[in-house]
DONURO-318866 format. One record per residue (C-alpha): x, y, z. Coordinates in steps of 0.05 Angstrom, whole numbers, plus 32768, in hexadecimal, padded with zeros to 4 digits. Example, Ala and Ser with C-alpha at 12.3 -4.5 7.8 and 13.67 -1.06 7.14 Angstrom:
REM DONURO-318866
80F67FA6809C81117FEB808F
This chain:
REM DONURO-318866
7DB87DB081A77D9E7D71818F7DB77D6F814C7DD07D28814A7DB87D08810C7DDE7D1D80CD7DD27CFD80857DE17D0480447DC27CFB7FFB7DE27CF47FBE7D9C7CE67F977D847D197F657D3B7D257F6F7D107D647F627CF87D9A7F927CB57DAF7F9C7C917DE57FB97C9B7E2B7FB97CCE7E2E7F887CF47E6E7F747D257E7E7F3B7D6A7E8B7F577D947E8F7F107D997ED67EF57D977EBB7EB27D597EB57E807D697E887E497D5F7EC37E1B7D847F017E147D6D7F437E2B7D517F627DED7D357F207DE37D197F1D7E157CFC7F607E1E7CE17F5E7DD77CB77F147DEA7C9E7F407E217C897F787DFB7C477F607DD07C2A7F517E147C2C7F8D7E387C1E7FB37DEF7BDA7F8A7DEA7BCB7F857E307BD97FC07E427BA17FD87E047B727FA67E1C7B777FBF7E647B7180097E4A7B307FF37E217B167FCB7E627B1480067E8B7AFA803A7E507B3280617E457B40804A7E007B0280417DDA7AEA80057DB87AAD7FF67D867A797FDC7DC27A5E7FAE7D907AAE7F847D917AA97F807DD67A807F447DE97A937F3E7E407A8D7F6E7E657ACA7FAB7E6F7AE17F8F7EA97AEB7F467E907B0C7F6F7E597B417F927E887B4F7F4F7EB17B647F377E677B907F757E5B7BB07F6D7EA07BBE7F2D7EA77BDE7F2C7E5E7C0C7F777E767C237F5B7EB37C357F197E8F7C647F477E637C747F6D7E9C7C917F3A7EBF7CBE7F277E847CDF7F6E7E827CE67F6C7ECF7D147F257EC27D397F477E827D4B7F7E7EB07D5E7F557EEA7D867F307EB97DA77F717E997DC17F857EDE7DDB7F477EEA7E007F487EA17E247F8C7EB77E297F847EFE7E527F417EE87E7C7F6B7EB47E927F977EE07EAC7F6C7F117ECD7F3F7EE87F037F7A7EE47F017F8B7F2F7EFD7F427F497F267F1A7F1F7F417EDB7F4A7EF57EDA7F707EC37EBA7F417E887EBC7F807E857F0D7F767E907F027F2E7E4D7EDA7F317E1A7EF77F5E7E147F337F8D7E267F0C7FC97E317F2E80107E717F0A80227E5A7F0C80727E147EEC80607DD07EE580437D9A7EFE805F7D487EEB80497D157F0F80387CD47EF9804F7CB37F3D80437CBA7F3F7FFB7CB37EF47FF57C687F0A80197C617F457FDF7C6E7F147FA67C3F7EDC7FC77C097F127FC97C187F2E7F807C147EED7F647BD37ED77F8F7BB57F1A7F6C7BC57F097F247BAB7EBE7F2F7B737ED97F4E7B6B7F147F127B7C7EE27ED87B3E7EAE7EF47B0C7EE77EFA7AFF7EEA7EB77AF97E9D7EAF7AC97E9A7EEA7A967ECF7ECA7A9D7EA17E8B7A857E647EB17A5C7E817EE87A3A7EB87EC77A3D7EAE7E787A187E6B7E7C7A637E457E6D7A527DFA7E617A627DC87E9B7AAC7DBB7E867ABF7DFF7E8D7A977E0C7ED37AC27DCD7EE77B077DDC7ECF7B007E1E7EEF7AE67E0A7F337B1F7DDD7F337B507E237F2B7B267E487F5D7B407E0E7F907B897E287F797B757E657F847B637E4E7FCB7B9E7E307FD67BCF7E707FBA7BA77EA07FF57BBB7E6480257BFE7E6B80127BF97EBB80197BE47EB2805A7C167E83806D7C477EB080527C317EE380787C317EC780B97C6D7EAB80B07C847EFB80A37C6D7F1180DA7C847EE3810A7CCA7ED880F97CDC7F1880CF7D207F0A80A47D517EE280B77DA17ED180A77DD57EA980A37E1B7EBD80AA7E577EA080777E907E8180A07EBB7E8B80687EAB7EB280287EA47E907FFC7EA77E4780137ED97E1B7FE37EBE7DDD7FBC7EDA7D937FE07EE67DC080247EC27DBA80617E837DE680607E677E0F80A57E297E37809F7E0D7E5F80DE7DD07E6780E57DAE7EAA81127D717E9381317D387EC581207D047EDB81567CBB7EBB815A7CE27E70815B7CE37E6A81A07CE47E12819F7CDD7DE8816D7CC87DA181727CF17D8381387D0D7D9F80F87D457D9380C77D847DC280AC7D957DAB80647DC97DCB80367DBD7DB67FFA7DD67DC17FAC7DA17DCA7F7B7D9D7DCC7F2A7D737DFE7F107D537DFD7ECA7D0D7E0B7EA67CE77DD57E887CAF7DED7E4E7C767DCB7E447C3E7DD37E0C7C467DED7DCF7C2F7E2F7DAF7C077E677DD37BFC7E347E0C7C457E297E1E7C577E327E627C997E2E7E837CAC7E117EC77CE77E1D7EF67D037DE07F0E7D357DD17F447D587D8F7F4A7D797D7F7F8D7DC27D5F7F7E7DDE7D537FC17DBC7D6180077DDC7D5F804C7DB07D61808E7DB07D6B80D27D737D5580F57D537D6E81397D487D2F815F7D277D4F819F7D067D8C81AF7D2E7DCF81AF7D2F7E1481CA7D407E4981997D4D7E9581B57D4B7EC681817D9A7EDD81717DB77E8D81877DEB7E7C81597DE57E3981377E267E1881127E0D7DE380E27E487DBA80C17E497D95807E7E7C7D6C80547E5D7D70800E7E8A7D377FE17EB47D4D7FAD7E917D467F6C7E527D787F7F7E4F7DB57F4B7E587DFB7F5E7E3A7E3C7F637E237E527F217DE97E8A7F1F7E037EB77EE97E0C7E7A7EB97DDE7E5D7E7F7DDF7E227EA77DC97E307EFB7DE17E0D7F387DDC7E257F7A7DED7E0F7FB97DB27E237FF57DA47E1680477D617E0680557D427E0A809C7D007DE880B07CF27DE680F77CA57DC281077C8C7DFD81417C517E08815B7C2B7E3B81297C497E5180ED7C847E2280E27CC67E3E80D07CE17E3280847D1A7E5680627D4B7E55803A7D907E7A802E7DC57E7D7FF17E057E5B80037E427E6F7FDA7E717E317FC87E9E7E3A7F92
């Protein structure tokens, strides 16, 4: 195996890309957050209702048409929607956690998350499910902006701003496609703990089962990495968004320096000495850190990226 270049980084610098949430925590409580959710899936879901005729409205207050309507309603319900799914995620979590705090008492990792102490497996398919699911409500929530400027005579502004979202829109199906392929052509793959769970300041050994579809790559990189996880607002008022950010804290890598062979079921040990003053595991907490093993191997096709939870406590 040519896996002779190792480095480290101690440099705190923001991910990008396809970023996902990995804290079981919302900022808000349950309730809370159930209630924020709950206006938007009550008006949506009328608007949506009154899009497709099933609630009436006076035809005279309705000045699109019904379908623009219902792409209003929708887009608004699964906005809500989406809050109650995190609220209940985040209720699980809450009494999952409480009752193993009685059952595992000296072993904060199960206290913390629902950890399979032999490994952690990915899971590509429904990674594909919420690419296309999001790809649909983009795709949904622009329809009704792109009858406004392409076929209710918007002014030029508008037919710009929105031809510049139709390119994102472009982009998002790339990405479903990508994911996809990927899917199909490596399925889910694993990594197996050494130890469970691996000990702050000790030496850390992740191995890695080579998926199928890999066959050789040409270069690539294995990185563990710890990450800090928060949300960032931004805007104020009905336009506020929020943002999931991830913040890299320490990174160790092995690089491939040559070309390599890669039979599906080869086990890979990958080695890392993290220093002693790297945070822990924390996915439960107000505050997230989490520690996660990233493969991306350059091949021929679809290229191989994924990443796996680590637990280091």
């Amino acid at each position: 195996m040519g896996l002779g270049t190792y480095s480290q980084s101690t440099e705190q610098r923001r991910l990008s890309g396809m970023i996902e949430r990995r804290g079981l925590q919302t900022g808000l409580s349950t309730l809370g957050m159930l209630a924020f959710g709950s206006p938007f899936v009550g008006i949506g879901g009328f608007f949506t209702l009154a899009g497709m005729k099933v609630v009436h409205v006076n035809p005279s207050s309705v000045h699109a048409p019904y379908w623009v309507l219902a792409a209003v309603g929708f887009s608004f319900a699964c906005g809500g929607l989406m809050l109650w799914s995190m609220a209940w995620k985040q209720f699980q979590s809450n009494r999952r956690r409480a009752l193993l705090q009685a059952r595992h008492v000296n072993e904060p990792a199960l206290e913390d998350y629902d950890w399979d102490p032999h490994g952690f497996r990915s899971h590509c398919w429904a990674r594909v499910a919420k690419t296309i699911a999001g790809a649909g409500f983009f795709a949904i929530f622009l329809s009704m902006f792109n009858w406004w400027a392409w076929f209710a005579a918007g002014p030029l502004m508008v037919k710009i701003i929105v031809s510049l979202f139709d390119l994102i829109l472009v982009f998002v199906c790339w990405q479903v496609l990508v994911a996809l392929s990927r899917a199909v052509k490596f399925g889910n793959s694993r990594i197996e703990f050494v130890h469970f769970p691996y000990r702050a300041n000790d030496q850390i050994v992740v191995r890695w089962l080579t998926p199928g579809g890999i066959r050789r790559a040409t270069k690539g990189t294995f990185t563990l990495r710890c990450v800090k996880e928060w949300t960032e607002s931004t805007g104020s008022g009905s336009n506020r968004s929020q943002t999931i950010v991830h913040e890299e804290q320490w990174s160790g890598t092995w690089s491939l320096n040559e070309p390599e062979d890669f039979p599906p079921g080869k086990n890979l040990d990958l080695e890392f000495t993290p220093p002693a003053d790297i945070p822990i595991t924390c996915l439960s907490g107000t505050q997230t850190f989490f520690w996660e093993f990233a493969v991306d191997l350059d091949l021929p096709g679809p290229d191989f990226k994924e990443s796996y939870l680590v637990p280091v406590y």
